[in-house]
Structures are given as C-alpha cells and as structure tokens.
N, C-alpha and C positions, 0 to 999 in steps of 0.2 A: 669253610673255616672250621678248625676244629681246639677243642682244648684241651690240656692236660694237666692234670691235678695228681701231688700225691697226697696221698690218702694216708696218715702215720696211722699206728694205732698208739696205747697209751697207756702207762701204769699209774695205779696210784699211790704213792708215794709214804702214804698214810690216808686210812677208811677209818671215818670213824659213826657208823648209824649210829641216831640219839635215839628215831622212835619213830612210831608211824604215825603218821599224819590222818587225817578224817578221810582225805580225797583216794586215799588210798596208796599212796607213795610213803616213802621214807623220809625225815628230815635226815643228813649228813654233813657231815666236814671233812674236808679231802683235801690231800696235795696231789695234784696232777697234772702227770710231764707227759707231754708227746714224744717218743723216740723216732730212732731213726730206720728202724725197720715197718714196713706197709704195704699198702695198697699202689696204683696207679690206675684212674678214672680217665679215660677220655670220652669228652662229649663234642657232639655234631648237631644242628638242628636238619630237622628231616623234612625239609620243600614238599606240602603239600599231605601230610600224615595228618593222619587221628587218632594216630596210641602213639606211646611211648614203645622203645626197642630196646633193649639190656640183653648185652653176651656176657655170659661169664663161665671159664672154663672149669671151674673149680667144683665138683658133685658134691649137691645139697643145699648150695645158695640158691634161692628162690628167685624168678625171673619173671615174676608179677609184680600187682602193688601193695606186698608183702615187704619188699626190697624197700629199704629206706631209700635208695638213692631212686626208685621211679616216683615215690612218694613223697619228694625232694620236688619234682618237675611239677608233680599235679598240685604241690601249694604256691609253687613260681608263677603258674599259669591264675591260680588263683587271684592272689596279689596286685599281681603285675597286669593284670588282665589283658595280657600277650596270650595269642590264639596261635601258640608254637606248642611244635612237638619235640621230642629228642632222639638219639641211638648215643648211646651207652654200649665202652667196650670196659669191663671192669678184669683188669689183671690182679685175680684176687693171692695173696700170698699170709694172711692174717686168718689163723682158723677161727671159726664161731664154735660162739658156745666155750670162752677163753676167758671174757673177762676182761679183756684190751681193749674192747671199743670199735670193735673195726667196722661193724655196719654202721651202728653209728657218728666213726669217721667217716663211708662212702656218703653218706649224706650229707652229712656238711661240706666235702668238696660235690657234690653233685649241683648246691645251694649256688656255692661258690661261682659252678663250671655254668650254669645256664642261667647266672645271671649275666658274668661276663660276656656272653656269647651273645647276649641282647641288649649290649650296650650300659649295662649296669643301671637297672630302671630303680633298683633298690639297695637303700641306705644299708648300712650294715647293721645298726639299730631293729631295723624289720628284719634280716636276715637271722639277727639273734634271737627274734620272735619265734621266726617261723622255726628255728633249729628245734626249740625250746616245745612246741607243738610237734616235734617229730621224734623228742628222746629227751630224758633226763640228761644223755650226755654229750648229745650232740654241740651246744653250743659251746662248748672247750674248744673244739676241733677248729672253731672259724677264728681263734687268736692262735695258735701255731705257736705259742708259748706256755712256760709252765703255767699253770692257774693253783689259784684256793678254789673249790668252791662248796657253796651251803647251799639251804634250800632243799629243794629235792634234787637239784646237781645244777639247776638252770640258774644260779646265781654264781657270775662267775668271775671273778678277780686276777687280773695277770699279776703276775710275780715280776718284781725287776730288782732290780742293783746287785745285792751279794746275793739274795733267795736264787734270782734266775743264774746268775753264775752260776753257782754251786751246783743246780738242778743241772745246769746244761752240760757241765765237766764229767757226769754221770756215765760210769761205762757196766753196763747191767749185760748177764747173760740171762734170758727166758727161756724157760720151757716150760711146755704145756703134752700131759698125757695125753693115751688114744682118746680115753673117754672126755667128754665135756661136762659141765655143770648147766643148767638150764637154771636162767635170772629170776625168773616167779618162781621156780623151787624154791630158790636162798633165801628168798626175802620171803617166803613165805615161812620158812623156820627161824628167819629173824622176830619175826611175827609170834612166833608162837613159844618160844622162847625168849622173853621182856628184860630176864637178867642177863643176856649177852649184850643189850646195849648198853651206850656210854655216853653218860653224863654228860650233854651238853657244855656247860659249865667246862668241867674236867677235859673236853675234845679244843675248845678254844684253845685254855690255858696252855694245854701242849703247844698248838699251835703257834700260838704267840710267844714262847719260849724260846722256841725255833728262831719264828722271826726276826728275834730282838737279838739275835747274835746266830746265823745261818752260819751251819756247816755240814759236811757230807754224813760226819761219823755223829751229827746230834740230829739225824733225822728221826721224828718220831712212826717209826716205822711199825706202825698200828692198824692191823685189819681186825676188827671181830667177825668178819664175815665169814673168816676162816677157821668159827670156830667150832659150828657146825657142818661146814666140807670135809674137816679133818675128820671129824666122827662119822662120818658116812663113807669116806675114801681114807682110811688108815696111810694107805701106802703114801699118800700125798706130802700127810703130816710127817711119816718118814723121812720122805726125802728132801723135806723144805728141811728139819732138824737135822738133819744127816750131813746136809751143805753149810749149816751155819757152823758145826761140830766140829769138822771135819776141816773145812777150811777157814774157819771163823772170818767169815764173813756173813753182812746182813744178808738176811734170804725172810722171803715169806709170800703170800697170796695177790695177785692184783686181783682188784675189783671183786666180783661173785665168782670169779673161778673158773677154768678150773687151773687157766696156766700162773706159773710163780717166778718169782726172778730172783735173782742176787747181782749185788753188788761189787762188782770185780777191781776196781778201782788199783786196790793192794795188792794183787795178783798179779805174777809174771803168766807171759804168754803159755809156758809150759803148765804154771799150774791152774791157769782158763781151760784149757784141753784137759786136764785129771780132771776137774770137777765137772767137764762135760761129760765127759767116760762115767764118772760114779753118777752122776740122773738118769744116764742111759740103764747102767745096772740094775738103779733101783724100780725105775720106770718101764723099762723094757724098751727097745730097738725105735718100736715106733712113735716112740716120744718127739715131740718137734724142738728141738733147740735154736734158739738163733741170737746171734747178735746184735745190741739195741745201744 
C-alpha cells in the first residue's frame, strides 16, 4: 500500500516579529495561506527494514535525518510505538532556502502519510505536537487552510467565513532568485537589530482590523523581515518595489526570504506575463517564477 500526499508550500500574508523569546525563538503574528503550487510525498512502509529510505531528485535536499520528513517517521515511531520503517519518494518542485515552508510542509505530510499508513494510531491533537517538535512551521501544514498564527508559529488558528474566502480567491505570482536566504541568518539580524521589530500590541491591532471587515486590497501586507534582506540583496528590494510601481500591485517578502510574491488578482493574463518578464529582467534568467 502506498500514499500520497501534496505537500503545498506557503506565503505569509503578513510577518509581523514582536521579539525574541528566552528559549531562543521569536515571538510572531502571521497570516498564512497554503497555495497551490508544491511538493508531492509518497509513502510505503518497508516489510522488514531498520532505517528509513528518502529519494529525492532534486540536488542539495538532504536524504538523512536532517530531512524533516525522515524525521517526521522517527517521532511517529516514537509515539506510536509501531516498530515500522518507511521509503519516501519526495517529488520535490519547492526550492529551499525560499521562505515557503517547503520542508517543513514535507513533514507534515510525511506526519500525515505514515500515520495513515498505520491505520491512524494518532489523534491529530499529538500530530500537532509532534509537528510543533519538528518546526515552528510545520503545524499550519496539517490544517490545509489559511491560519493566524502566534507564538513562535506553533500556535495556530484557522481562518474561516470571509478571512478564508478572501485568502483562498487569492491569485499570486512568486518568485524566488538563484541565491537563497539561510533562516538563522535572518533571525539572527532580527536579533541584533531590536528596532526592526513590531510592537506586539500594534501586529494584533492590524490584524484584527482585517479581521473585523476581510478584504483582499486591506491585507495588512507587513514583513519586517525584509528589512534586513533588502539591505543585504539590494536587487531583491528592486524588484519587489519595481513590481508594486510598475504594476501597482501588492508585492513584497514571504517569510525570511528569499522568494516574494505579488498579488495578481487585477491583472489581465497579458499583463501576468509583462510582470513575469520584468522579475526576469530584474533578477536574471534563472529566477524561479511560478504560479500559486
């Protein structure tokens, strides 16, 4: 028997870091949508194994227990204290080092995949534990709808009635340059830099603004993370300004970076195609674009 999971990856909608924490993480407030472009994870259990088995075609994802999603299996085994193994075929299309969540989407469908596979030993309650022990952002991934969340990310709230409409009507173009952003860099000059963050207080408010009357064009479209990316990779802040300019539409950073999105909503098909031609320009050839 085998399963298959997709695996989305995920923008956030508005970042908003309040401040570091003792334990060493960051306190935030986020609106985060899963789109439609990702991964697909198939899982197998392996009759008679002693390690786990992860293929993936994609150079530079790591295929030890480095990989959240084998590292997904050895806390299932944990738990569940099922004496299984797995093989992992991960069709990866979500680059790292982006910003999007994407290994830590393969793990929460890896969560997902070998618990179904063993008959579902565990609540989804423990599953949101175990995510929560695997990544600040993994446990979004196991509600497959937009979320709020706080916390250091493991606190995490689905969106419904007009919030999830509205997020789900969403038609974003991403791209993401050659180079990547590495997550303890950012937050480490989040860190070192105390007046880039944002008032607690002041990150609700916004949020609950929203809330209390959801629309597409009153998203509070707030990253500070990008405020220190921009100053390290000029060309980025470029071309996020260059796209809001240029075609006035929202554009800005997901997550620590390094890829960004805009908002296309307003856009005819023709002028989706110019704005993907000018991040090419700006960015250079090997830029990823894709539809989300």
């Amino acid at each position: 028997m085998k399963v298959k999971k997709f695996s989305p990856c995920k923008v956030n909608l508005m970042l908003a870091i309040t401040g570091a924490r003792p334990d060493g993480f960051h306190n935030l407030v986020s609106i985060v949508a899963p789109v439609k472009f990702g991964d697909w994870l198939e899982a197998e259990i392996l009759d008679g194994a002693s390690r786990d088995e992860i293929e993936c075609g994609m150079e530079g994802v790591p295929l030890d227990e480095s990989n959240l999603v084998v590292k997904a299996a050895a806390l299932f085994r944990r738990e569940s204290g099922r004496d299984v193994f797995f093989k992992f075929k991960l069709d990866k299309k979500v680059p790292h080092g982006a910003g999007l969540g994407g290994g830590s989407s393969n793990g929460a469908a890896a969560l997902l995949a070998v618990n179904e596979l063993c008959g579902n030993p565990l609540p989804m309650k423990k599953l949101e534990a175990l995510a929560a022990e695997m990544g600040s952002d993994c446990p979004l991934f196991l509600t497959g709808t937009p979320v709020v969340m706080r916390g250091r990310g493991e606190l995490v709230y689905p969106l419904f009635g007009d919030a999830q409409d509205y997020i789900s009507r969403l038609k974003l173009v991403i791209f993401k340059p050659a180079f990547s952003i590495n997550t303890g860099w950012a937050y480490s000059q989040m860190r070192a830099n105390p007046s880039d963050y944002i008032d607690a207080d002041e990150a609700e408010s916004m949020l609950s603004v929203w809330l209390e009357n959801p629309s597409i064009s009153g998203l509070p479209l707030v990253n500070n993370m990008q405020i220190e990316a921009f100053k390290k990779y000029p060309a980025l802040e470029l071309a996020v300004e260059g796209v809001r300019e240029k075609f006035a539409v929202p554009a800005m950073m997901s997550g620590s970076g390094s890829a960004c999105f805009a908002i296309v909503n307003n856009l005819t098909e023709a002028q989706i195609s110019e704005l993907k031609n000018y991040v090419k320009s700006m960015l250079g050839d090997s830029c990823v674009i894709v539809d989300a």
